[in-house]
PDB file of N, H, CA, C and O in Angstrom:
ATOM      1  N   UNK A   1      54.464 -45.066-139.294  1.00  0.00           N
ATOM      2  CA  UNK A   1      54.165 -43.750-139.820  1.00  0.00           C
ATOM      3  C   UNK A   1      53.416 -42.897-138.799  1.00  0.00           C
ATOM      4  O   UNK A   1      53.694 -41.735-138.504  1.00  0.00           O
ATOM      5  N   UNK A   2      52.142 -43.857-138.158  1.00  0.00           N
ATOM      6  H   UNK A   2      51.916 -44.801-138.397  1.00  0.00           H
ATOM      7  CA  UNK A   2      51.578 -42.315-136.757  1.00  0.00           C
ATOM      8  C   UNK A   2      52.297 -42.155-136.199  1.00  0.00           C
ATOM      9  O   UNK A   2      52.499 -40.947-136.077  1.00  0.00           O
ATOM     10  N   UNK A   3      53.332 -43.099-135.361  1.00  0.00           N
ATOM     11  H   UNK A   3      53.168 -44.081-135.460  1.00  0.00           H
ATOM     12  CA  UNK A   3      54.393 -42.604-134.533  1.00  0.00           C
ATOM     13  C   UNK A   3      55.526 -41.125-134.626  1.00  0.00           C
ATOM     14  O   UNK A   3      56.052 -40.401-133.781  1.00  0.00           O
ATOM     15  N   UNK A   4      55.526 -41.172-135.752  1.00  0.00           N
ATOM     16  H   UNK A   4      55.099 -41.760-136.438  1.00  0.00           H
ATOM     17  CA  UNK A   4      56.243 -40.058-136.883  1.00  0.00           C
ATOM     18  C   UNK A   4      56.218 -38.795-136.544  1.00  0.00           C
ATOM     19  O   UNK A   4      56.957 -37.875-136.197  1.00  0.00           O
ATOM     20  N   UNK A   5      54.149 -39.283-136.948  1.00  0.00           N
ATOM     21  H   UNK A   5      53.548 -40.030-137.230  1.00  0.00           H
ATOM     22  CA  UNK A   5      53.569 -37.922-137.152  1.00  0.00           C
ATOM     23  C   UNK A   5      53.621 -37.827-135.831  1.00  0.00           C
ATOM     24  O   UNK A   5      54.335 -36.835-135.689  1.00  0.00           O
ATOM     25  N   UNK A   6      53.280 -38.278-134.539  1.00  0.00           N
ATOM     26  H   UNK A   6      52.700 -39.085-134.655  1.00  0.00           H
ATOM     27  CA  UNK A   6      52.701 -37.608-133.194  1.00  0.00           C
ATOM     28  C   UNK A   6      53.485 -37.265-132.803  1.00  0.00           C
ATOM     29  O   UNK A   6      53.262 -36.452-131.906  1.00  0.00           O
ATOM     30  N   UNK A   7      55.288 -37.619-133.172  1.00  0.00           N
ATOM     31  H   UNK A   7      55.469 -38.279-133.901  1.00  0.00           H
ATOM     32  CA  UNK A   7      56.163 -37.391-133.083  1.00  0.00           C
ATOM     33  C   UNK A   7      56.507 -35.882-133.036  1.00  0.00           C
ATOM     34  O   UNK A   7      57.182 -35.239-132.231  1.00  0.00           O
ATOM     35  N   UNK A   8      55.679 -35.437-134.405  1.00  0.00           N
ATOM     36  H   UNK A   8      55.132 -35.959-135.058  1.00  0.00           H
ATOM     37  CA  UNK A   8      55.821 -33.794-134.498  1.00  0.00           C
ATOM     38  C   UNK A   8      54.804 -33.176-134.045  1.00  0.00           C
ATOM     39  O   UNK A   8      54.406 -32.180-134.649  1.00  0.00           O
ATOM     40  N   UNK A   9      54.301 -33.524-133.145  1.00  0.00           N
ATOM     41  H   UNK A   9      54.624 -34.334-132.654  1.00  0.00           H
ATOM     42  CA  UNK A   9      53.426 -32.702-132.414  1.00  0.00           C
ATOM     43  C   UNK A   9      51.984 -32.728-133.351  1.00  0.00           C
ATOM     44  O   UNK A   9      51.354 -31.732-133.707  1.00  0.00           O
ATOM     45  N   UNK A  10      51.701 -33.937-133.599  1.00  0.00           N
ATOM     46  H   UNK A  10      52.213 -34.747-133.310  1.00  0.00           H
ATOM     47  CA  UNK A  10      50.276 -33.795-134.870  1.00  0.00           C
ATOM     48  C   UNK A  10      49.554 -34.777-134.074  1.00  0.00           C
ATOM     49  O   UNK A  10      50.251 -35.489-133.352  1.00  0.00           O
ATOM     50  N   UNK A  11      48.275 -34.959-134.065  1.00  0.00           N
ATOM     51  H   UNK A  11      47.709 -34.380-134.652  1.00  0.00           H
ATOM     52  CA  UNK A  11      47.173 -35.523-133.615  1.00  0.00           C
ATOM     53  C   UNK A  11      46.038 -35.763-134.233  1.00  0.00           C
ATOM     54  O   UNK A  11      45.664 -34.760-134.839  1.00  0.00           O
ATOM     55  N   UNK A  12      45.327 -36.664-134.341  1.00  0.00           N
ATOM     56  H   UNK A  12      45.631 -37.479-133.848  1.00  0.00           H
ATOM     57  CA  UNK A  12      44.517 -36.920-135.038  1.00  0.00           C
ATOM     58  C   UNK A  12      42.918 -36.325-134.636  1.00  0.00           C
ATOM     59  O   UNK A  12      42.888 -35.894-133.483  1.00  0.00           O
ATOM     60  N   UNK A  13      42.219 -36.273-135.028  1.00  0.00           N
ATOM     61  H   UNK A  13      42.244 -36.623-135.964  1.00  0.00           H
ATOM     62  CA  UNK A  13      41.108 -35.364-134.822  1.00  0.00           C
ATOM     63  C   UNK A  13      40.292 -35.795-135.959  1.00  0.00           C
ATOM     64  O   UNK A  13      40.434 -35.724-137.180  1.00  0.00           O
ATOM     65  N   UNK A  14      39.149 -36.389-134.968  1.00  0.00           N
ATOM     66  H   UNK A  14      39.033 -36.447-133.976  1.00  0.00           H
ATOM     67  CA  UNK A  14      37.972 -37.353-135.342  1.00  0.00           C
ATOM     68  C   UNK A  14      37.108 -35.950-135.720  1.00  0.00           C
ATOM     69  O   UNK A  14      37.244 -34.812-135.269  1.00  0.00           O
ATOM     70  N   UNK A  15      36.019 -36.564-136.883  1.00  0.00           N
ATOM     71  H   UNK A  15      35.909 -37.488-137.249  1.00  0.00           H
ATOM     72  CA  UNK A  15      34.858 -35.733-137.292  1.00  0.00           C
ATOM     73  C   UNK A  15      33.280 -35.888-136.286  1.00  0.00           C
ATOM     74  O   UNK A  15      32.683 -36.864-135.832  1.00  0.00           O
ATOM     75  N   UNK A  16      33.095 -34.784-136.257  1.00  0.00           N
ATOM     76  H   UNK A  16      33.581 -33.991-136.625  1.00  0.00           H
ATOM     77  CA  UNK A  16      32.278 -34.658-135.168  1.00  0.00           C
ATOM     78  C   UNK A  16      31.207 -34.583-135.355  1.00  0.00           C
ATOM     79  O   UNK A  16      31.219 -34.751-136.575  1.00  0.00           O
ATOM     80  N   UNK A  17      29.525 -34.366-134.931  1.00  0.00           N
ATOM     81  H   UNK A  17      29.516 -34.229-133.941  1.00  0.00           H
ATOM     82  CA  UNK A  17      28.799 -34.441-135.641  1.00  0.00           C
ATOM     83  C   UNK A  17      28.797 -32.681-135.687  1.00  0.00           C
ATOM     84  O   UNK A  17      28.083 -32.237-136.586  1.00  0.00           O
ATOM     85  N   UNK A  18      29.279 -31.969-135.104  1.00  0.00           N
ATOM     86  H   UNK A  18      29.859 -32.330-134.374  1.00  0.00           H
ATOM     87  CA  UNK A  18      29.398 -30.511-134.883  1.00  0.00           C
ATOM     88  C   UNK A  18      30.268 -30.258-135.882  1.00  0.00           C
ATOM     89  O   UNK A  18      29.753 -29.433-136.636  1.00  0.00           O
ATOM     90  N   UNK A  19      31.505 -30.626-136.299  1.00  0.00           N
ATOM     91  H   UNK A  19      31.923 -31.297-135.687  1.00  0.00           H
ATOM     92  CA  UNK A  19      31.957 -30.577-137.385  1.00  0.00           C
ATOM     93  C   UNK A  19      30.770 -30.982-139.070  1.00  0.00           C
ATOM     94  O   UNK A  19      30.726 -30.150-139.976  1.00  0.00           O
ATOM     95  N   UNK A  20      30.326 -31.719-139.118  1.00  0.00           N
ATOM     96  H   UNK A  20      30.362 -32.395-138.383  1.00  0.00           H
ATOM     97  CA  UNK A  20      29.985 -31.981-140.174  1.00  0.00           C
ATOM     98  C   UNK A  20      28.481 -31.132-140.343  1.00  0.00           C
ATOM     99  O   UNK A  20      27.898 -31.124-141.427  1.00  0.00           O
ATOM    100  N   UNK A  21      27.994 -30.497-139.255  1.00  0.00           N
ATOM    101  H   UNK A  21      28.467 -30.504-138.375  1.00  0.00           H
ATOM    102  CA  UNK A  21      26.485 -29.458-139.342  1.00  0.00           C
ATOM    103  C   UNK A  21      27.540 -28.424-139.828  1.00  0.00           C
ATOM    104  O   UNK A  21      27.583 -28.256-141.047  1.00  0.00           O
ATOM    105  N   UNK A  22      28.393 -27.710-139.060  1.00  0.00           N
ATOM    106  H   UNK A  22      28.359 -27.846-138.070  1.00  0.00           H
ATOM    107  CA  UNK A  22      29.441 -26.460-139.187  1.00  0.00           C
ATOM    108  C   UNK A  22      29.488 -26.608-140.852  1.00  0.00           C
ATOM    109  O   UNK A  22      28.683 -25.979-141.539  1.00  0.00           O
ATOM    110  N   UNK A  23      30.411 -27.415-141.400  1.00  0.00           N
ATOM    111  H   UNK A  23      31.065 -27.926-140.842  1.00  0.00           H
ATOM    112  CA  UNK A  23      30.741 -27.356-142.835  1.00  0.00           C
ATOM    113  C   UNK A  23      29.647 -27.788-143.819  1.00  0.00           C
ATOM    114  O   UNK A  23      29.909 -27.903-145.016  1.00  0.00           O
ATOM    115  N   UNK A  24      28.194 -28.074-143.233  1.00  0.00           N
ATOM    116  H   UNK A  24      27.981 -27.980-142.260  1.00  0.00           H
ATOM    117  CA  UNK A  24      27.262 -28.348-144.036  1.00  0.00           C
ATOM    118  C   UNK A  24      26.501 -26.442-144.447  1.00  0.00           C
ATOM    119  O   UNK A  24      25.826 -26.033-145.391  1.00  0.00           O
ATOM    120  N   UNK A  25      27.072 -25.735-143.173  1.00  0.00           N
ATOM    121  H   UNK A  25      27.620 -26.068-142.406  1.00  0.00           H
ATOM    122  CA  UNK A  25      26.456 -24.461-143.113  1.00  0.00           C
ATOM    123  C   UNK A  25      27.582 -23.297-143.826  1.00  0.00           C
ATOM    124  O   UNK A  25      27.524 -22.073-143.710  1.00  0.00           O
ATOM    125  N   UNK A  26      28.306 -23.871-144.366  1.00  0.00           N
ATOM    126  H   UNK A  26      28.353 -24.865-144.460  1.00  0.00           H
ATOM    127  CA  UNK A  26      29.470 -23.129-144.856  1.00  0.00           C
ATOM    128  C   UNK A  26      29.062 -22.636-146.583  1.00  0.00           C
ATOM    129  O   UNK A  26      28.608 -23.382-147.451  1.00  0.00           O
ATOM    130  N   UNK A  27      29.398 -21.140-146.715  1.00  0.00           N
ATOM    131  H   UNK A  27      29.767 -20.534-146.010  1.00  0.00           H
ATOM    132  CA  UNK A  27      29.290 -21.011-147.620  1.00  0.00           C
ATOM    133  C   UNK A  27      29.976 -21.663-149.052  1.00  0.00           C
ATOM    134  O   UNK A  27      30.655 -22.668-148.840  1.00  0.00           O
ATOM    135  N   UNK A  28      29.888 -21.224-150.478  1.00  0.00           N
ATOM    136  H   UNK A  28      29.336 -20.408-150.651  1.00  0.00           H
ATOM    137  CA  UNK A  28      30.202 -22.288-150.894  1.00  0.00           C
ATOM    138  C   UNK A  28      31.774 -21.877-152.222  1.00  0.00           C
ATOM    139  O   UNK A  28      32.015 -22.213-153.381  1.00  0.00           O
ATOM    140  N   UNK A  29      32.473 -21.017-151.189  1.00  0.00           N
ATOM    141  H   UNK A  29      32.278 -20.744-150.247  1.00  0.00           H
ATOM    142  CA  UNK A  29      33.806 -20.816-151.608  1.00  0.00           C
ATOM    143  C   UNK A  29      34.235 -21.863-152.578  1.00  0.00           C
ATOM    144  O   UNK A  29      34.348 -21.781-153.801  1.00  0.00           O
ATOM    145  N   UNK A  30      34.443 -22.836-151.799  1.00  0.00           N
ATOM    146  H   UNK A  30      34.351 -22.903-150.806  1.00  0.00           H
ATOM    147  CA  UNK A  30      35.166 -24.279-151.980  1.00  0.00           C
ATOM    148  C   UNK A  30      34.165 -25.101-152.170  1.00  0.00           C
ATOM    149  O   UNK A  30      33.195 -25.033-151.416  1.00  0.00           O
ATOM    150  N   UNK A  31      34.215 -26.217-153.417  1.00  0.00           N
ATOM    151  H   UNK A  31      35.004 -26.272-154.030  1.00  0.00           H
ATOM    152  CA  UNK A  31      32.900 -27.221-153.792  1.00  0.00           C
ATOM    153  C   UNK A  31      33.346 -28.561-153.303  1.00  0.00           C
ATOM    154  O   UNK A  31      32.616 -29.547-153.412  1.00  0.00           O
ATOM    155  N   UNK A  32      35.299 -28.638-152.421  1.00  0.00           N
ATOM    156  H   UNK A  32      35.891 -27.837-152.332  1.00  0.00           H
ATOM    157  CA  UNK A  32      35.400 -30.057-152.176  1.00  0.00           C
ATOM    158  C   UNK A  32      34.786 -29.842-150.774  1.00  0.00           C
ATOM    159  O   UNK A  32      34.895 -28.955-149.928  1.00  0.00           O
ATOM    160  N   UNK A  33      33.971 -31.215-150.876  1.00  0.00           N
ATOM    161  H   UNK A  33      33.883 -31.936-151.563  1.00  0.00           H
ATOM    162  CA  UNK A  33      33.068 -31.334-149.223  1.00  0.00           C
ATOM    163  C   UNK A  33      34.557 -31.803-147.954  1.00  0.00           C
ATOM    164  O   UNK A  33      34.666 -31.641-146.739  1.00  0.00           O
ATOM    165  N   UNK A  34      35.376 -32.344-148.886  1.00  0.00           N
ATOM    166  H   UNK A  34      35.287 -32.475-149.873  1.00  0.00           H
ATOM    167  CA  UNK A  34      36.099 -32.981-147.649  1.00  0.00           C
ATOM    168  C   UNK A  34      37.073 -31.294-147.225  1.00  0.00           C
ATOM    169  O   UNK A  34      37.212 -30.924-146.059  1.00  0.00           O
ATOM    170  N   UNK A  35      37.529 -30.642-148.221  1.00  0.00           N
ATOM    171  H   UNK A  35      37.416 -30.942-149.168  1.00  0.00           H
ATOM    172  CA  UNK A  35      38.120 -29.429-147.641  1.00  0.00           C
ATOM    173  C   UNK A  35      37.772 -28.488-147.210  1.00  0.00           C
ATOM    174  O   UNK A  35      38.504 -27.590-146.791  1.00  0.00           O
ATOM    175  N   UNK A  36      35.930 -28.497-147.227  1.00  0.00           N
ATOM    176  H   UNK A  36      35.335 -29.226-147.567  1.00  0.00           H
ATOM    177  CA  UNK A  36      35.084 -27.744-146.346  1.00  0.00           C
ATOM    178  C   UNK A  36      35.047 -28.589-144.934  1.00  0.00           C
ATOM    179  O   UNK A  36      35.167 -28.042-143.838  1.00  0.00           O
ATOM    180  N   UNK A  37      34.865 -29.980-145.120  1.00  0.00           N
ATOM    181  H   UNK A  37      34.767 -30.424-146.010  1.00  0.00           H
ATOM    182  CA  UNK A  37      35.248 -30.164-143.442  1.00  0.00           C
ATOM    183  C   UNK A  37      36.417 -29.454-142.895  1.00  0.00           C
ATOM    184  O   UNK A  37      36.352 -28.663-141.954  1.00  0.00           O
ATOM    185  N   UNK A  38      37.514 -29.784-143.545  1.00  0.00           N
ATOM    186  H   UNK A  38      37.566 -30.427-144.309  1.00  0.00           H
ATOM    187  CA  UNK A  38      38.715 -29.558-142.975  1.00  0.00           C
ATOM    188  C   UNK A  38      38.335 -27.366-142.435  1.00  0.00           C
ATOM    189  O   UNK A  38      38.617 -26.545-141.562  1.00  0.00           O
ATOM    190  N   UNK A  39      37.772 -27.459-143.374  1.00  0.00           N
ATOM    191  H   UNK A  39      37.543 -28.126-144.083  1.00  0.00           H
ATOM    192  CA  UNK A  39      37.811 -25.538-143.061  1.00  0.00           C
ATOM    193  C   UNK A  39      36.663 -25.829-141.604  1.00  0.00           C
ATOM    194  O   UNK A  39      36.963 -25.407-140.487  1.00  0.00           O
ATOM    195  N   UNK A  40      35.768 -26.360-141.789  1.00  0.00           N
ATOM    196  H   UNK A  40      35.524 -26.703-142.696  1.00  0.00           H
ATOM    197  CA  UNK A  40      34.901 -26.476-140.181  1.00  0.00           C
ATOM    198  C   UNK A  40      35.814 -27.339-139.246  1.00  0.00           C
ATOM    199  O   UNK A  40      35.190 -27.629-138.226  1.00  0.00           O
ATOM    200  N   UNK A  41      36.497 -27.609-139.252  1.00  0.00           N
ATOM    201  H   UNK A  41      37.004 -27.373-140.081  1.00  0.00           H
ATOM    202  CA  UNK A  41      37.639 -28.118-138.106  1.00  0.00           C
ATOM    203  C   UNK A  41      37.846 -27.511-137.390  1.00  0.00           C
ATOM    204  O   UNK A  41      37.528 -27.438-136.203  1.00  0.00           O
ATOM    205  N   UNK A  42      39.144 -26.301-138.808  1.00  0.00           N
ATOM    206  H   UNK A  42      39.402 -26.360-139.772  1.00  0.00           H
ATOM    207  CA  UNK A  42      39.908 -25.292-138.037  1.00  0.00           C
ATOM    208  C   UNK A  42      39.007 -24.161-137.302  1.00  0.00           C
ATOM    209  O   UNK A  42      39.345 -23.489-136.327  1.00  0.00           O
ATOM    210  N   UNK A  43      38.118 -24.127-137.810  1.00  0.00           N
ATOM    211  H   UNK A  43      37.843 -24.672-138.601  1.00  0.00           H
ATOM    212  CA  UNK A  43      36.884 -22.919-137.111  1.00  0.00           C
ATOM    213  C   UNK A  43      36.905 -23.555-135.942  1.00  0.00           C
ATOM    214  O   UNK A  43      37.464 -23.036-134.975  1.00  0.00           O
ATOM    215  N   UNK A  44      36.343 -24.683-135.868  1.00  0.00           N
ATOM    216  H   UNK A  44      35.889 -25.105-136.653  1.00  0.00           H
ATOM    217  CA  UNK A  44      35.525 -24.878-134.352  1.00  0.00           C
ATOM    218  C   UNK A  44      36.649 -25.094-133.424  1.00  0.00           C
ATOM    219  O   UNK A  44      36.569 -24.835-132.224  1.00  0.00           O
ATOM    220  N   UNK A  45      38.299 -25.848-134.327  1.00  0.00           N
ATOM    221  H   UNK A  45      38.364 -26.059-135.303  1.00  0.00           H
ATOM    222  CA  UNK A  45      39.103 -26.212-132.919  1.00  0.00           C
ATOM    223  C   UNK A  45      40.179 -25.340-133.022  1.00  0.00           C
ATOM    224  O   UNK A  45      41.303 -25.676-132.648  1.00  0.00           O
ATOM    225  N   UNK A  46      39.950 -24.326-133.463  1.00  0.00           N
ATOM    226  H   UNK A  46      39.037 -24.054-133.766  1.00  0.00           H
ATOM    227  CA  UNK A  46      41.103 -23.065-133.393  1.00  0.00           C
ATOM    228  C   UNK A  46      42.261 -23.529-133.759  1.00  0.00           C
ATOM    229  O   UNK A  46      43.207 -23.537-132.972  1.00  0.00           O
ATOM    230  N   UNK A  47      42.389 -24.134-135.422  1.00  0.00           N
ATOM    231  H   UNK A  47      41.621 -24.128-136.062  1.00  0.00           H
ATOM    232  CA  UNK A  47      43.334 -24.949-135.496  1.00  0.00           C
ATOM    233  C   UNK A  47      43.659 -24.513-136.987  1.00  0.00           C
ATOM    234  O   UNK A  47      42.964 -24.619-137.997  1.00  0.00           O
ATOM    235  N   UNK A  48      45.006 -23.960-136.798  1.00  0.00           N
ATOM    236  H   UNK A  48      45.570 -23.874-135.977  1.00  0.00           H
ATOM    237  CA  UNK A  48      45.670 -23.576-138.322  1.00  0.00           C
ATOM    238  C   UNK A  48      45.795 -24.966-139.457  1.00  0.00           C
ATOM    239  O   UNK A  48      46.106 -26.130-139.205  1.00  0.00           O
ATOM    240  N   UNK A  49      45.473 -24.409-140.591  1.00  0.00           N
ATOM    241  H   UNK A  49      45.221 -23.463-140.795  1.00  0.00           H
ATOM    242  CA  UNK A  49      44.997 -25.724-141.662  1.00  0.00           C
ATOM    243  C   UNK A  49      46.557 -25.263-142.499  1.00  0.00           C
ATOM    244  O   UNK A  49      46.775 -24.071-142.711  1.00  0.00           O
ATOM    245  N   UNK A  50      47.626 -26.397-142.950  1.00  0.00           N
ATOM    246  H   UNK A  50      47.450 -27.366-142.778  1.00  0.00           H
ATOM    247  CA  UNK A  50      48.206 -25.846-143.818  1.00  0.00           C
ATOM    248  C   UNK A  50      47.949 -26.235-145.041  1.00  0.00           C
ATOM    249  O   UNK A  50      47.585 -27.409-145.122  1.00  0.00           O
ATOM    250  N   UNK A  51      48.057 -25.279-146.626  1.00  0.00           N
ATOM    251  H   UNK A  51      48.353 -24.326-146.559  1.00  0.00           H
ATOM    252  CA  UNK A  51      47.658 -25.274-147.446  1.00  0.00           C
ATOM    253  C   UNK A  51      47.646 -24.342-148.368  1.00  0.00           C
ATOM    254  O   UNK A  51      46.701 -23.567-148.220  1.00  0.00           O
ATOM    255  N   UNK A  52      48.614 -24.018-149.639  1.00  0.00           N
ATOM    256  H   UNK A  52      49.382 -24.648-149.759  1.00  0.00           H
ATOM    257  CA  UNK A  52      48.199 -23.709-150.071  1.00  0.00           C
ATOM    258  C   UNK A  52      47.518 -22.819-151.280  1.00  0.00           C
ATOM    259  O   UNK A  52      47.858 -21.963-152.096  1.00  0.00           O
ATOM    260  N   UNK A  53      45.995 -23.773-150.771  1.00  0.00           N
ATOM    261  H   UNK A  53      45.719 -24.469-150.108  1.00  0.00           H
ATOM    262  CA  UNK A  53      44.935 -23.425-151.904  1.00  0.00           C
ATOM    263  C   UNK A  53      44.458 -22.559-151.346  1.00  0.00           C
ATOM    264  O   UNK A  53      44.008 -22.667-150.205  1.00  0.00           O
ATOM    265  N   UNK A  54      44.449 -21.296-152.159  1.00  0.00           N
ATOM    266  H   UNK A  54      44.815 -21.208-153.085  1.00  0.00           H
ATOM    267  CA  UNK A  54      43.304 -19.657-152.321  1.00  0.00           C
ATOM    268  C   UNK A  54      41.812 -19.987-151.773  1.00  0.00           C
ATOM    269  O   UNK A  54      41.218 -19.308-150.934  1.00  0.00           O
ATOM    270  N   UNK A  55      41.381 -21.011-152.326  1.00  0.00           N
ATOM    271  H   UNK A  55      41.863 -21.562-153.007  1.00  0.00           H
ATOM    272  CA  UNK A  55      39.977 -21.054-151.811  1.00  0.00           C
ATOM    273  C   UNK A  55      39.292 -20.818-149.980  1.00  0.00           C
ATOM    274  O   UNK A  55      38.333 -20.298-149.410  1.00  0.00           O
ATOM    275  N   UNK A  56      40.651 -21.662-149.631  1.00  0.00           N
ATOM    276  H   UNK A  56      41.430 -22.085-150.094  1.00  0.00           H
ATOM    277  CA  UNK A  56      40.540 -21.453-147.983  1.00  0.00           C
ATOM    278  C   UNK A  56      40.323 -20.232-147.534  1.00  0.00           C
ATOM    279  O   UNK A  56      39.440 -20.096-146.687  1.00  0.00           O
ATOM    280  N   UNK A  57      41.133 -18.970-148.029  1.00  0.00           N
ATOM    281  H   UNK A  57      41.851 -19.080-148.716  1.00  0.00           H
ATOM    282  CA  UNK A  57      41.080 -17.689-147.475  1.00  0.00           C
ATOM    283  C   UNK A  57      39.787 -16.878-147.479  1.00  0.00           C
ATOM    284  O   UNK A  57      39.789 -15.807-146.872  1.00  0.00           O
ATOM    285  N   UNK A  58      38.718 -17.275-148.084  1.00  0.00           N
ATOM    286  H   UNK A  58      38.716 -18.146-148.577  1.00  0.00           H
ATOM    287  CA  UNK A  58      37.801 -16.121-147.737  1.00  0.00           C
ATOM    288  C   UNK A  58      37.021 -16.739-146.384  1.00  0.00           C
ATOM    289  O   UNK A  58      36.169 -16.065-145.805  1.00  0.00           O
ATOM    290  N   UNK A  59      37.381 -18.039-145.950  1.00  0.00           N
ATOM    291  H   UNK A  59      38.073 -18.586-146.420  1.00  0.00           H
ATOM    292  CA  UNK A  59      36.378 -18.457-144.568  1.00  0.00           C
ATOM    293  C   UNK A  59      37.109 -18.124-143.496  1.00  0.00           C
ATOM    294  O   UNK A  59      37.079 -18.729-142.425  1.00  0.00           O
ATOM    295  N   UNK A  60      37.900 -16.994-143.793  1.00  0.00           N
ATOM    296  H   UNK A  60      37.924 -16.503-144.664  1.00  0.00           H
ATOM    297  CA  UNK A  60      38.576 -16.424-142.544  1.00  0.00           C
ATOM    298  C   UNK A  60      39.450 -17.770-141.110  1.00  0.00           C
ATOM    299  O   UNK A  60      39.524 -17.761-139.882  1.00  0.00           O
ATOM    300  N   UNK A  61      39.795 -18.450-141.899  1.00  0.00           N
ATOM    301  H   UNK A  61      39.735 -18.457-142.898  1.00  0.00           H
ATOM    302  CA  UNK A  61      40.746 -19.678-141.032  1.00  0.00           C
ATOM    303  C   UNK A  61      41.718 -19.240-141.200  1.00  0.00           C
ATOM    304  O   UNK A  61      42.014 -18.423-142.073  1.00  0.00           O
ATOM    305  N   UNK A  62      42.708 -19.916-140.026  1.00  0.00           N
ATOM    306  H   UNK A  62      42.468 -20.580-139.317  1.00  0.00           H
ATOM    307  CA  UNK A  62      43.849 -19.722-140.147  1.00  0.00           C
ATOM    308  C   UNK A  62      44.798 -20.600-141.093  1.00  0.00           C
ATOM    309  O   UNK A  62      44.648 -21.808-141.274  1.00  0.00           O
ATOM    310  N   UNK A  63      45.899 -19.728-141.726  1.00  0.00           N
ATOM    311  H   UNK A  63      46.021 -18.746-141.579  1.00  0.00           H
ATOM    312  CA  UNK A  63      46.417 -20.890-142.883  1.00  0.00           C
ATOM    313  C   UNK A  63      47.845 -20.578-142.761  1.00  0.00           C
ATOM    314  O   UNK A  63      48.254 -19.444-142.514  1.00  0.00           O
ATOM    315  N   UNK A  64      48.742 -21.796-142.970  1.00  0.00           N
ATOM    316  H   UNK A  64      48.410 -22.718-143.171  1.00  0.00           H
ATOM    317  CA  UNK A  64      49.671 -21.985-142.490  1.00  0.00           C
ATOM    318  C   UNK A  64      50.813 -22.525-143.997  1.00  0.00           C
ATOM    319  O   UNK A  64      50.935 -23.730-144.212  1.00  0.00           O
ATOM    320  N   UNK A  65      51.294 -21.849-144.589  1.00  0.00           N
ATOM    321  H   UNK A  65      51.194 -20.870-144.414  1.00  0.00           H
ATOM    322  CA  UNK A  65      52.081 -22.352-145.793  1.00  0.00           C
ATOM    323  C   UNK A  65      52.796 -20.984-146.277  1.00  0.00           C
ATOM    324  O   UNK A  65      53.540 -20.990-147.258  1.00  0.00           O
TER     325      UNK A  65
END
């Protein structure tokens, strides 16, 4: 299955401790902690999130669906 994915050009991307201060400082649009990481991801690694859920759009990320 990773083979698959890296296949399509996807990569995995470890949580950082810069990631997890970023989405600890995030307002509170969204109450899931894991899809506020994912929203401090795309902030810090300029990285379109696809998805989608409405909640994403007011943290100004890029969204891809």
């Amino acid at each position: 299955m990773a083979a698959v994915v890296r296949l399509h050009g996807f990569k995995e991307l470890a949580i950082s401790l810069d990631h997890a201060l970023h989405a600890a400082g995030l307002p509170f649009h969204h109450r899931d902690p894991f899809d506020r990481m994912i929203v401090a991801q795309g902030l810090l690694e300029g990285m379109a999130i696809a998805t989608s859920d409405a909640r994403f759009v007011p943290y100004g990320v890029t969204l891809v669906w």
